[in-house]
C-alpha positions as CSV (number, residue, x, y, z in Angstrom):
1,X,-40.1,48.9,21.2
2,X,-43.7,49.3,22.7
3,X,-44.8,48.2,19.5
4,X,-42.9,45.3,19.5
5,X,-43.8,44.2,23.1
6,X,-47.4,44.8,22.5
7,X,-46.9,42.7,19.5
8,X,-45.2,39.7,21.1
9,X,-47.8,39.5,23.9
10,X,-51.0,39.4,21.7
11,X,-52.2,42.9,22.7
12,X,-54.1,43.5,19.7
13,X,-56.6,46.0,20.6
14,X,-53.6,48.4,22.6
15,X,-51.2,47.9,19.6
16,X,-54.0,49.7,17.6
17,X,-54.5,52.3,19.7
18,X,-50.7,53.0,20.2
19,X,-50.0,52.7,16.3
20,X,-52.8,55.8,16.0
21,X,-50.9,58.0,18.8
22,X,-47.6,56.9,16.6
23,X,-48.8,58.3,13.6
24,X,-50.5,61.0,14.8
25,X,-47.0,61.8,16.7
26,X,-44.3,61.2,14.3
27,X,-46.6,61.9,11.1
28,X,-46.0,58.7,9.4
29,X,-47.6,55.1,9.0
30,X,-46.6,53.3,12.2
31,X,-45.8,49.6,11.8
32,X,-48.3,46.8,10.9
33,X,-49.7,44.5,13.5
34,X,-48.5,41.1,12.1
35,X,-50.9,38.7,12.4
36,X,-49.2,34.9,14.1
37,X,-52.4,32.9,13.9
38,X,-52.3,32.3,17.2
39,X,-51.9,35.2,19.4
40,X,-50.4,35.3,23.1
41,X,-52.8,36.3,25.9
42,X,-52.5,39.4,27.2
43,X,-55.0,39.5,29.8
44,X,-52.8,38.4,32.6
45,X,-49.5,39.8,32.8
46,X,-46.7,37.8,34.8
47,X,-42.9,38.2,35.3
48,X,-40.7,35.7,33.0
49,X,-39.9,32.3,35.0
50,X,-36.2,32.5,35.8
51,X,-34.2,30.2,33.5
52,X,-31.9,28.5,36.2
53,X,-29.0,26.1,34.7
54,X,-27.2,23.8,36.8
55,X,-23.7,22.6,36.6
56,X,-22.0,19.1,35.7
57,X,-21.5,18.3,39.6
58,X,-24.1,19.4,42.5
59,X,-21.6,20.2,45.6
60,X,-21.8,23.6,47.7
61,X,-20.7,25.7,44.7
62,X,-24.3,25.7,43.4
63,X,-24.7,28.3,46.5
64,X,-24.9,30.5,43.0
65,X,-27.7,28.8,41.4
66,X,-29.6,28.3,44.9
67,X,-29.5,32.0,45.3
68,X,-31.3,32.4,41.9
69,X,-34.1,30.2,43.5
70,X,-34.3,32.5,46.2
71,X,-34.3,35.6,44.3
72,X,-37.2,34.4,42.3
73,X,-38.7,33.1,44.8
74,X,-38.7,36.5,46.9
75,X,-39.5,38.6,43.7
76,X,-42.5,35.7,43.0
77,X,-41.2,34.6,39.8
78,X,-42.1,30.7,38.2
79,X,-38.4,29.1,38.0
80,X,-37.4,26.3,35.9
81,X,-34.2,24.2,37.6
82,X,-32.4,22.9,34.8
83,X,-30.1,19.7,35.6
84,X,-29.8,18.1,32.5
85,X,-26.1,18.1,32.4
86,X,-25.9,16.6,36.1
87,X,-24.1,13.4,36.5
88,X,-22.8,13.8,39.9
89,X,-23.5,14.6,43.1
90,X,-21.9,15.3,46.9
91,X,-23.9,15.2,50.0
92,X,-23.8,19.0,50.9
93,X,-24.3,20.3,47.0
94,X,-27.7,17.7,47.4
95,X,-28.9,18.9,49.9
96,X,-29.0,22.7,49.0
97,X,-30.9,21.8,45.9
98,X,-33.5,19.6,47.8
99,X,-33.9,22.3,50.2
100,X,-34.7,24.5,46.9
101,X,-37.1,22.5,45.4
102,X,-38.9,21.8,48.9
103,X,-39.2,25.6,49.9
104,X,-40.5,26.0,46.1
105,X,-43.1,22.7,47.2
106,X,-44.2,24.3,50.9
107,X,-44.5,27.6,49.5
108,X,-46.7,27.1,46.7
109,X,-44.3,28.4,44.2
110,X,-44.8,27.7,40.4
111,X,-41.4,25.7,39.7
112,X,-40.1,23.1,36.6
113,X,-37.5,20.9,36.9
114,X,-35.8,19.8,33.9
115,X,-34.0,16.4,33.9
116,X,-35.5,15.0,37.0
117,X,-34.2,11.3,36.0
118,X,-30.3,12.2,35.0
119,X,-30.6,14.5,38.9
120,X,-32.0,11.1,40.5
121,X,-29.2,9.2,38.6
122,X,-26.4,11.3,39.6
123,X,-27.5,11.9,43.5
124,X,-27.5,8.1,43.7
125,X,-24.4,7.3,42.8
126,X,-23.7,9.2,45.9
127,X,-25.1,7.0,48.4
128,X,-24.8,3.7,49.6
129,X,-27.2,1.5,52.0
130,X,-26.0,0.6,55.2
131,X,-23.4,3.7,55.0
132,X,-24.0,6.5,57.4
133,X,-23.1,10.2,56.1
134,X,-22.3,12.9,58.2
135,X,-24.8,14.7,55.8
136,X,-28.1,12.7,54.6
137,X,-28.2,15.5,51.5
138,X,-28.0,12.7,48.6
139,X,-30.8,10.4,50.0
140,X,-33.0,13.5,50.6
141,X,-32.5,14.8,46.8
142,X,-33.0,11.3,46.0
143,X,-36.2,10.6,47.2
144,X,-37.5,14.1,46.0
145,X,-36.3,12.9,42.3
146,X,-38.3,10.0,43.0
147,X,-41.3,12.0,43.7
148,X,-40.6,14.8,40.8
149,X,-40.9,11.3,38.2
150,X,-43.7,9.7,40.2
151,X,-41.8,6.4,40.7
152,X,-43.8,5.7,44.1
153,X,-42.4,2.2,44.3
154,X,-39.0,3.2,43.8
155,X,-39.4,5.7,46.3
156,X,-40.8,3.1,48.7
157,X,-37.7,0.9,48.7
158,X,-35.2,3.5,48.8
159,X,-37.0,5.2,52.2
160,X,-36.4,1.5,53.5
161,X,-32.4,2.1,52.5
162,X,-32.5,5.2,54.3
163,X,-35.0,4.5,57.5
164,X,-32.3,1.1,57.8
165,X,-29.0,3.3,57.3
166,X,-30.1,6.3,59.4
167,X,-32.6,4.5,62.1
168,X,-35.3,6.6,61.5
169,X,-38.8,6.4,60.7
170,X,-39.0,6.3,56.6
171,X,-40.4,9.3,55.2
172,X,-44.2,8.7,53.0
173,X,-44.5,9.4,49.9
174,X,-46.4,12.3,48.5
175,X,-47.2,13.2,45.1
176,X,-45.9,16.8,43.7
177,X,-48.1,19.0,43.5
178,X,-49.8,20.6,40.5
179,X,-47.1,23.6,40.9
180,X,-44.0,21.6,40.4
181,X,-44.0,20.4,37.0
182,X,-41.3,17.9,35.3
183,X,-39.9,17.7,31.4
184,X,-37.7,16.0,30.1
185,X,-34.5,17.4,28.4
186,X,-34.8,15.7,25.3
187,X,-37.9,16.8,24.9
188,X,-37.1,20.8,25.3
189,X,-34.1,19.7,23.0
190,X,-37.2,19.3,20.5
191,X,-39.0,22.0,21.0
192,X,-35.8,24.0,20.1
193,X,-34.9,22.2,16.7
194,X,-38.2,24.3,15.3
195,X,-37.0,27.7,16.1
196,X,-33.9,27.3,13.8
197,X,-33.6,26.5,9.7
198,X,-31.6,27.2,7.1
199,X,-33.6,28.3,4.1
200,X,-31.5,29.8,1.1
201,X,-28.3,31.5,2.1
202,X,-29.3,32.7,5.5
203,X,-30.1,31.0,9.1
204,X,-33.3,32.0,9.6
205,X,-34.3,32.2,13.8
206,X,-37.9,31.8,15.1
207,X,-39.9,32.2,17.8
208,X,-38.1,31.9,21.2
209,X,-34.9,31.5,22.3
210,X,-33.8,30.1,25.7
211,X,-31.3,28.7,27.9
212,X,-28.3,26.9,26.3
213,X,-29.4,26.6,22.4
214,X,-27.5,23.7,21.5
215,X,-29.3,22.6,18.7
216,X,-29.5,26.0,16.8
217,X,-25.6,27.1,17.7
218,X,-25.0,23.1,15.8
219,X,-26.8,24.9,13.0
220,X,-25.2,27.9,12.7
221,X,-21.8,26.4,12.8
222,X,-22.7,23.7,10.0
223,X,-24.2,26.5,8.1
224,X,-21.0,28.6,8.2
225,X,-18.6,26.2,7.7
226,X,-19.1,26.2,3.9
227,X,-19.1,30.0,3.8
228,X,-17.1,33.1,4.5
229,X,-19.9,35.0,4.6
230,X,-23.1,34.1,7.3
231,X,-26.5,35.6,7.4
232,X,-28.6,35.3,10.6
233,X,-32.1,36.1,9.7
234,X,-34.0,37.3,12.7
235,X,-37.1,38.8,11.4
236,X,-39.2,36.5,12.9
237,X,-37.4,36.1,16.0
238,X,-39.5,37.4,18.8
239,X,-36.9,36.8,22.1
240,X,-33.6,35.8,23.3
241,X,-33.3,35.3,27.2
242,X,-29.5,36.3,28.3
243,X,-28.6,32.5,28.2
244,X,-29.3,32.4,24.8
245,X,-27.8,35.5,23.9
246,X,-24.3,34.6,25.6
247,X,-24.3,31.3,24.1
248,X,-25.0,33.4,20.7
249,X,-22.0,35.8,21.2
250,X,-19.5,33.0,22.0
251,X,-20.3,31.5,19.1
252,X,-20.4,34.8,16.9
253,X,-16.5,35.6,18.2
254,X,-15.3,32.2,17.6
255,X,-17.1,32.5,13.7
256,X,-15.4,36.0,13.9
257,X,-11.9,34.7,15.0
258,X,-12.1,32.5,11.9
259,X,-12.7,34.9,9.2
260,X,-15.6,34.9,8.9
261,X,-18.2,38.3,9.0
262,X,-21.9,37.5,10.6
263,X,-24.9,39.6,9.5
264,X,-28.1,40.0,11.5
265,X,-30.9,40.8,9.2
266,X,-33.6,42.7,11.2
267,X,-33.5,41.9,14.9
268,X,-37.1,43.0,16.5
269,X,-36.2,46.3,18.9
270,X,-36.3,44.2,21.6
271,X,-34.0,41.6,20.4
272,X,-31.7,44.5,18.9
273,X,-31.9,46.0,22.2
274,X,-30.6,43.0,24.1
275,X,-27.6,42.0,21.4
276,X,-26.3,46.0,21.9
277,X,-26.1,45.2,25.9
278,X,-24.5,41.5,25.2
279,X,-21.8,43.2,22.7
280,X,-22.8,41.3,20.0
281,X,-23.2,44.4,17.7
282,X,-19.3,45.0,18.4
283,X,-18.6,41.8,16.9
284,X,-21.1,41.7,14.2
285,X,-23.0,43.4,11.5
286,X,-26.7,44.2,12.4
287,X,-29.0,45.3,10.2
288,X,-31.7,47.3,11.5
289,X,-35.4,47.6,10.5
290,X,-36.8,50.6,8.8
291,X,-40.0,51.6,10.5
């Protein structure tokens, strides 16, 4: 597993020198530094940002999701804030996600937000000129949407709304800064499509996999239906986040609960590693490299 994590992060020149204390250990040719064509930088070592998803509707039970912020935030970890399934929003739900991403903003932290447009559209459903809250949450989330898509005229008119509704002084608009970066859903949605094909009679995974893998889980279940018998190559997978992997194992049972056997051709140690803690080994064949 070493190995493997030296190989993922680029770390050319330690691989080498563990494969020699491998050999000289266990006697026997250690495994082959694979050559990617573009190798990861392993200079600088940071922790993994902390994949955070939120859910269909913001209101106070995203207390779960907020204290993901703040875990990362207190272990200085990047975050990603993922609201590209939002559509609605209440005032209190608001404005614990807007204190979120301002903490993230005054305290320098590294932080993306996915799906800043669908969070602006739901949060302004919830608000109305001229109609005074008891909480101001969904015109504070709204104008930080505003400012996470950098639409400063937008913003301008809605601070009007909200200087008019609540007589007080309209807040001034600031860009993000460089730490708080945007992306669209659609456009991680894309980057996904590449780590998944079906080439011959197996599935063949790539790369990374992260968060709720819709695209690739489509795959898999269009490349099963025609088949009793489904083969998941993972040789060039190089990691599955937990979200991933729970999205993979709910879709393994239900393949399971319909007759049908999975096969897992050569998970990396790591990979291996983390579908033995999921259960997915329990569920499905794996079949293991031979080092």
């Amino acid at each position: 597993m070493l190995l493997d994590v030296l190989q993922a992060t680029g770390a050319k020149a330690e691989f080498e020198s563990v494969a020699l204390d491998y050999a000289a250990r266990f006697e026997k040719s250690p495994p082959a530094w694979q050559e990617t064509g573009t190798e990861a930088p392993a200079v600088r070592r940071v922790a993994a940002a902390a994949a955070i998803v939120f859910p269909a509707r913001l209101d106070v039970t995203v207390s779960r999701q907020v204290e993901q912020a703040q875990r990362a935030a207190m272990n200085k970890r990047a975050a990603t804030l993922d609201f590209s399934a939002v559509t609605s929003a209440d005032a209190q739900g608001a404005a614990m996600v807007a204190a979120t991403i301002a903490d993230a903003v005054a305290g320098g932290r590294e932080l993306t937000v996915l799906g800043a447009q669908r969070l602006f559209d739901a949060v302004r459903g919830a608000i109305e000129p001229g109609r005074r809250d008891d909480c101001d949450g969904a015109w504070q989330l709204a104008l930080v949407a505003l400012r996470l898509v950098g639409e400063r005229q937008a913003f301008e008119d809605l601070s009007i709304d909200f200087c008019v509704t609540y007589e007080v002084s309209p807040p001034s608009w600031e860009p993000m800064p460089a730490s708080i970066r945007t992306a669209a859903p659609e456009h991680v949605a894309a980057v996904r499509v590449a780590t998944a094909a079906v080439e011959g009679s197996a599935l063949v995974l790539r790369g990374e996999l992260t968060g709720r893998v819709v695209q690739e889980l489509g795959l898999l279940r269009e490349h099963a239906s025609s088949r009793a018998d489904v083969v998941v190559d993972c040789r060039a997978l190089r990691r599955v986040d937990f979200v991933a992997a729970g999205e993979l194992l709910n879709e393994v049972v239900a393949l399971c609960g319909a007759g049908k056997s999975v096969l897992f051709v050569e998970p990396s140690p790591i990979v291996d590693a983390l579908f033995t803690v999921m259960g997915i080994h329990e569920v499905a064949e794996i079949r293991r490299r031979r080092i």
